[in-house]
C-alpha positions in Angstrom: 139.1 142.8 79.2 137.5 143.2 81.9 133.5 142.8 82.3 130.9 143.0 84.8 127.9 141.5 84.1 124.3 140.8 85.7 123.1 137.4 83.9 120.4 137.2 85.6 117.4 139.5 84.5 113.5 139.4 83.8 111.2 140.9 81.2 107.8 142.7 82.4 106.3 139.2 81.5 107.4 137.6 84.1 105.2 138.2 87.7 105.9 140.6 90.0 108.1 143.0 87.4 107.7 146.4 86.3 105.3 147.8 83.5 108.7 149.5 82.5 110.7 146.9 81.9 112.3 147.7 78.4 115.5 146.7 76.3 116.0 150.7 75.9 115.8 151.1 80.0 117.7 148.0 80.9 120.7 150.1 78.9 120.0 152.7 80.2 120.5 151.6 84.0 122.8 149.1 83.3 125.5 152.1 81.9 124.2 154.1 85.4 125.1 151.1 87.8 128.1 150.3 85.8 127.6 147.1 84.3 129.2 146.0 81.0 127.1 142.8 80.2 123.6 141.8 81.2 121.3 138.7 80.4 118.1 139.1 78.2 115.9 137.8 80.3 112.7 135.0 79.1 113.9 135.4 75.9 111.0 132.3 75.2 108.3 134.1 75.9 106.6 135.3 72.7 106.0 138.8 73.6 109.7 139.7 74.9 111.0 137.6 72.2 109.4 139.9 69.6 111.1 143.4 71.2 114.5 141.5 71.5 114.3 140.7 67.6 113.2 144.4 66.9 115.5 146.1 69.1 118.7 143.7 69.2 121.4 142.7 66.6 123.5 139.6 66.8 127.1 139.6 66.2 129.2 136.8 65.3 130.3 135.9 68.7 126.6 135.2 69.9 126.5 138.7 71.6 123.2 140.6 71.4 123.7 144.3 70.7 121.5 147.6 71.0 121.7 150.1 68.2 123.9 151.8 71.0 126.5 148.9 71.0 125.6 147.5 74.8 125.7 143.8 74.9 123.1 141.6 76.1 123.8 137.7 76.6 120.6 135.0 75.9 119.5 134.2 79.5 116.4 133.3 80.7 114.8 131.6 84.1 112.6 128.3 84.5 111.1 127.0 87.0 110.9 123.1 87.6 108.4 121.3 89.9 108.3 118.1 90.5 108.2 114.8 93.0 111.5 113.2 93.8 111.3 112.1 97.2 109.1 114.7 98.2 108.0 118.2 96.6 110.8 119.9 94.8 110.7 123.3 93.0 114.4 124.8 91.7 115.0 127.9 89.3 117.2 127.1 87.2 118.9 129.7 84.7 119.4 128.8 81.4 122.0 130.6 78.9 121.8 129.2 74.8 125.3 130.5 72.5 123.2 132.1 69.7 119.4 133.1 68.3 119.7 129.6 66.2 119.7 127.7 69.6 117.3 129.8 71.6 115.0 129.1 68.9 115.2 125.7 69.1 114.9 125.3 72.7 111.9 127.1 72.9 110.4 125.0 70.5 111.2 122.0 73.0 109.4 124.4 76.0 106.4 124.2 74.1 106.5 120.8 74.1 106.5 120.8 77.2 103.7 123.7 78.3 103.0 126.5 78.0 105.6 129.9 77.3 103.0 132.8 77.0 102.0 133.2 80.4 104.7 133.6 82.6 107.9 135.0 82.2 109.4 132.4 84.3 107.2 129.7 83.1 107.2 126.1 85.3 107.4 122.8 84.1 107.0 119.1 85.6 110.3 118.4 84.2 113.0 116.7 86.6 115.8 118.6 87.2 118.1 116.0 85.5 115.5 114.8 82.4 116.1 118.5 81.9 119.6 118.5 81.9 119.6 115.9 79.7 117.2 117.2 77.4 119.2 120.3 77.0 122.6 118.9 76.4 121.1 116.7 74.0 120.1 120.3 72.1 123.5 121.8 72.3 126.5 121.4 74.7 127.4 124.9 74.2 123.8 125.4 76.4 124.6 126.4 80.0 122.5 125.5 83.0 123.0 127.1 86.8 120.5 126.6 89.7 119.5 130.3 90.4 119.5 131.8 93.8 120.7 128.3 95.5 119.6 128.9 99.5 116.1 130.2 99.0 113.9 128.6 100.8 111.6 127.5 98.6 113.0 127.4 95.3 116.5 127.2 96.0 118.4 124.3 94.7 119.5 123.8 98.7 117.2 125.8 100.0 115.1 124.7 103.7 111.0 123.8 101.6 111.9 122.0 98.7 116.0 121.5 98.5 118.3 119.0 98.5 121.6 118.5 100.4 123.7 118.3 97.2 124.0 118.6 93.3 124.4 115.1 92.9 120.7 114.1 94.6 120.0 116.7 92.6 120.8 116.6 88.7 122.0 112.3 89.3 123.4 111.1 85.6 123.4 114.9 84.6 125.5 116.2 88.1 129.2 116.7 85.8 127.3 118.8 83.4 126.9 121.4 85.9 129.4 124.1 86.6 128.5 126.6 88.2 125.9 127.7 91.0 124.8 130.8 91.6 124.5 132.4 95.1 121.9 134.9 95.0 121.4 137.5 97.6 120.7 134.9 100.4 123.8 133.7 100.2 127.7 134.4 99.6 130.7 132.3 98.4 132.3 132.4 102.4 129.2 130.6 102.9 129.1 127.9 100.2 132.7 127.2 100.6 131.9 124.5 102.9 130.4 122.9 100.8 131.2 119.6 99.4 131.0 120.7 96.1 133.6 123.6 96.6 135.6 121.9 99.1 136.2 119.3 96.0 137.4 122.4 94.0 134.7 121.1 91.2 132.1 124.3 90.9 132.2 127.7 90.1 130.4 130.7 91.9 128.0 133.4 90.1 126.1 136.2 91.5 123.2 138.1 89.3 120.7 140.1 90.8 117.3 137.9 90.0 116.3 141.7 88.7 112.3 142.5 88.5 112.8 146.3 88.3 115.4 148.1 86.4 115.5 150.4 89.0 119.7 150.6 90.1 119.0 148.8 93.3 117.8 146.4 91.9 119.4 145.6 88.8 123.2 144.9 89.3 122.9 144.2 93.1 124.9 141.0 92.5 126.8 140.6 89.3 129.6 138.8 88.7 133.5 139.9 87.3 135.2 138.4 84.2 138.4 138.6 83.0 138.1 137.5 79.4 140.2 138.1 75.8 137.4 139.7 74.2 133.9 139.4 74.8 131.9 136.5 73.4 129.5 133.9 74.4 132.1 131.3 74.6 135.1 132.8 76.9 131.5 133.8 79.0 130.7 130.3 79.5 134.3 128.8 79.3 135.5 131.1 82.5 132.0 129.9 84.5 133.0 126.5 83.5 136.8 126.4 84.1 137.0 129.4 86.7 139.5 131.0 84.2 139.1 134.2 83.7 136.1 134.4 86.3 137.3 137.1 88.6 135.2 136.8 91.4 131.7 138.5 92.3 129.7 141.5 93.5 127.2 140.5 96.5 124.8 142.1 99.0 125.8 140.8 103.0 123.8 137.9 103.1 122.5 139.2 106.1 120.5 141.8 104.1 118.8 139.2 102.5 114.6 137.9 102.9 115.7 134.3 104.5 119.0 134.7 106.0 117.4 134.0 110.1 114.9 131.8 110.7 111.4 132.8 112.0 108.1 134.5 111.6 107.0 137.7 110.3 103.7 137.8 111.8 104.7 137.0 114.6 107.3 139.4 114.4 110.6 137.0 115.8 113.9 136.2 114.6 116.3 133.7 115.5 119.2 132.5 114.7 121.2 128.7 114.0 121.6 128.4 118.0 118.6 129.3 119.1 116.3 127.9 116.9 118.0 124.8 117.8 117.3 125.3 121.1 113.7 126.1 120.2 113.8 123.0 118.4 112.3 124.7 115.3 109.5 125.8 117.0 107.9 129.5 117.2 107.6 131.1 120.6 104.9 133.3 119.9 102.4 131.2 117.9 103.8 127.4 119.1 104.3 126.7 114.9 107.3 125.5 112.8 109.6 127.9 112.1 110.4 129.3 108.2 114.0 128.0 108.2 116.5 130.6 107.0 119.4 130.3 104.8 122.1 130.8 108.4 120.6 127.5 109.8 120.2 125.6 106.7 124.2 126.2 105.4 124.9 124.1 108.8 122.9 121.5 108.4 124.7 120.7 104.6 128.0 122.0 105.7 130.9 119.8 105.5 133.5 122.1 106.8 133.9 124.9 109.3 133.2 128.9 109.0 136.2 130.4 107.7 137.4 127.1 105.2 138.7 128.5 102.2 139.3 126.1 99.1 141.9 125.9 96.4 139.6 127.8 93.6 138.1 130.2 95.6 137.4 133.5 94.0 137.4 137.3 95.4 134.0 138.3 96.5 133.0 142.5 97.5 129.9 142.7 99.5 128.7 146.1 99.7 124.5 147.5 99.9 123.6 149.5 96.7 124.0 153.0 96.3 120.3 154.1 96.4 120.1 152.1 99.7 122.7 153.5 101.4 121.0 156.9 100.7 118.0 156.3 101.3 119.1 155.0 105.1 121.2 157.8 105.7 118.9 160.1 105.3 115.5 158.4 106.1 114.1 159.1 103.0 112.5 157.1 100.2 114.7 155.8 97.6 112.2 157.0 95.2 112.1 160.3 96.8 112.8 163.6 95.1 115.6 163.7 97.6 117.2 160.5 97.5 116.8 160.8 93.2 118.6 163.9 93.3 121.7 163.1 95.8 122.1 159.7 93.8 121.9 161.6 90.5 124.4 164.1 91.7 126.8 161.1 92.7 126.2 159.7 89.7 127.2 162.7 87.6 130.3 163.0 89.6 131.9 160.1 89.6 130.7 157.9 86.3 128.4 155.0 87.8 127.5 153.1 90.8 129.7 150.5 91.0 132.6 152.5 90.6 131.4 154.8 93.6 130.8 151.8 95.7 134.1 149.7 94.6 136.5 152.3 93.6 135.9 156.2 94.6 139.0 157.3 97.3 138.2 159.1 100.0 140.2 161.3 98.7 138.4 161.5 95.3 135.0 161.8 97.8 136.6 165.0 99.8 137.6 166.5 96.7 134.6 166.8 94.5 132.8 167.9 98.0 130.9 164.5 98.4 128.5 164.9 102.0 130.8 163.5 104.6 128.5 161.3 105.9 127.4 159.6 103.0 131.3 159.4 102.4 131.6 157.8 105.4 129.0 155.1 105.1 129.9 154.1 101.6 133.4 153.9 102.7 132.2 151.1 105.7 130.3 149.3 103.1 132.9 148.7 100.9 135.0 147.8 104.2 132.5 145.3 105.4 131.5 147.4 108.4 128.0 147.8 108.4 126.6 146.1 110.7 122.8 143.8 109.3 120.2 142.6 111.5 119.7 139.7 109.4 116.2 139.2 107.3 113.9 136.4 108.4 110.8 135.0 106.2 110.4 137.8 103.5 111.4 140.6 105.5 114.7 142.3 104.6 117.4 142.9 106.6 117.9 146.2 108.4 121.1 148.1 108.5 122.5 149.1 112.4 123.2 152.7 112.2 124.7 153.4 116.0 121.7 152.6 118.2 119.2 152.7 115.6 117.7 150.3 113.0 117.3 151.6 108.8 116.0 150.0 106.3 115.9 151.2 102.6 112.5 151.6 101.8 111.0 151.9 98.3 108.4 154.2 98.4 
């Protein structure tokens, strides 16, 4: 059986989300992007946690259902912050097997602080203590540092990181499994790892979704393989590697931190030259935000292109709505770019299946614009070229001479 899913969602509680953030249009756009599973998102906070009891049914294999039948897994995101050696900040995402569990470790949140204000609430807690704390709840609990090269909340990322799981989680490292990549990021990247080159963690890829919008949600996912679906073959092929299939991702490239720089000052640079720079900014003589590219080689233990033993098949490809909208220079919430997405849509099933599967002979025959044909085609390929995003500035796509970027409005 085969499933994609997104684990990695948020409720309009959590900042920086949509107003529209419901359980009826997270279906909804999961069906349209093509995803078969996806996380429930700060299923702690009060509010969220009232419209998942009234709008979702538990079955007996700790899969939440909609009246419709789509499955939703318990997921939700914390954030820890705390002094070890420094500042440290790491999102962590946090799966429990059944209601009877996320019950109970929400009661321990609130122990802790406060769960009503924040979707993604934050808590002094060491990353280990809340290891520990969590295992000591249930084993069956899964824990993953989210989007692990961020700068700033990334469990390596460059402001607040550290150089490996172990300085990270101590005592609590070998109850980790899995680490998810997030869109700064790929598993070519992370292979060098120590970690990987051991053989000894898995890799994940959800989308960190704020918007149900289908480029958002579903940008990254990840692809199982599994009997029948159920919270335990979920967790057991994230923490075996059997029956995890590989995973969706964005180029890293595209992604807010992948150079290093300043967006004020408007420069970019990457691993080489900001080594020559020595970390400084040309324009305004300051330190440089230091981007995922230049932070892989400092913790890299191997060189580009190692490969290990357990490594799983990765597709990198930009999301539908973004190809359109760069293609023809119109918003992705435009009129325009709605209707040619719908129309693709209605075509050919979902979005993931246009951007994974669709031949070209499939495009040809059911009239698809050649163009957009074309550039969906050199997506799946890996032949779009990305000038890479530095300090919160995406990435744009290289279209001949020209630079596009999706844009959102």
């Amino acid at each position: 059986m085969k499933i994609i899913a997104d684990l990695q969602i948020h409720s309009r509680y959590a900042r920086a989300t949509s107003k529209d953030i419901t359980i009826d249009n997270l279906e909804k756009w999961a069906k349209i992007k093509g995803l078969d599973l996806i996380g429930t998102g700060d299923f702690q906070h009060p509010l969220w946690r009232k419209e998942i009891d009234e709008k979702l049914i538990e079955d007996d294999n700790g899969i939440l259902r909609t009246k419709g039948g789509f499955p939703f897994l318990w997921q939700t995101e914390i954030s820890l912050m705390f002094s070890d050696n420094g500042r440290r900040a790491v999102h962590l995402l946090v799966f429990v097997p059944n209601r009877k569990i996320a019950d109970e470790f929400t009661k321990y949140l609130l122990g802790k602080g406060r769960i009503d204000y924040d979707g993604r609430p934050i808590f002094g807690i060491t990353c280990e203590d809340f290891v520990k704390d969590l295992k000591n709840i249930d084993d069956k609990i899964e824990i993953i540092p989210a989007h692990c090269m961020t700068p700033w909340f990334g469990i390596f990322g460059s402001k607040s990181g550290f150089n490996s799981l172990k300085d990270c989680f101590k005592s609590q490292t070998e109850k980790i499994y899995a680490i998810e990549s997030g869109m700064s990021a790929n598993p070519e990247m992370l292979w060098r790892f120590q970690e990987f080159i051991d053989g000894k963690i898995n890799i994940v890829s959800f989308s960190d979704m704020h918007s149900f919008w289908p480029w958002r949600i579903g940008r990254e996912a990840t692809v199982f393989e599994i009997p029948e679906l159920s919270y335990e073959n979920i967790i057991k092929a994230i923490r075996t590697g059997v029956g995890l299939k590989g995973t969706i991702e964005t180029p890293p490239e595209y992604g807010k931190y992948h150079y290093d720089g300043h967006r004020n000052c408007n420069f970019s640079s990457s691993y080489e030259e900001t080594k020559k720079l020595n970390g400084i900014c040309p324009i305004c003589k300051k330190p440089l935000i230091i981007g995922v590219d230049y932070r892989v080689e400092e913790i890299a233990k191997e060189q580009k292109g190692f490969k290990p033993k357990n490594a799983k098949e990765f597709y990198s490809f930009i999301p539908l709505h973004e190809l359109i909208s760069i293609l023809y220079e119109t918003p992705m919430a435009s009129k325009k770019s709605w209707a040619i997405y719908n129309n693709m849509i209605e075509k050919f099933g979902n979005e993931l299946n246009i951007l994974m599967n669709v031949s070209k002979e499939e495009f040809v025959k059911k009239e698809t614009d050649e163009n957009l044909t074309e550039l969906i085609l050199k997506s799946r390929d890996g032949k779009i070229k990305v000038k890479p995003g530095y300090d919160g500035e995406y990435g744009k796509v290289l279209i001949g001479e020209r630079e596009k970027q999706g844009k959102l409005i």
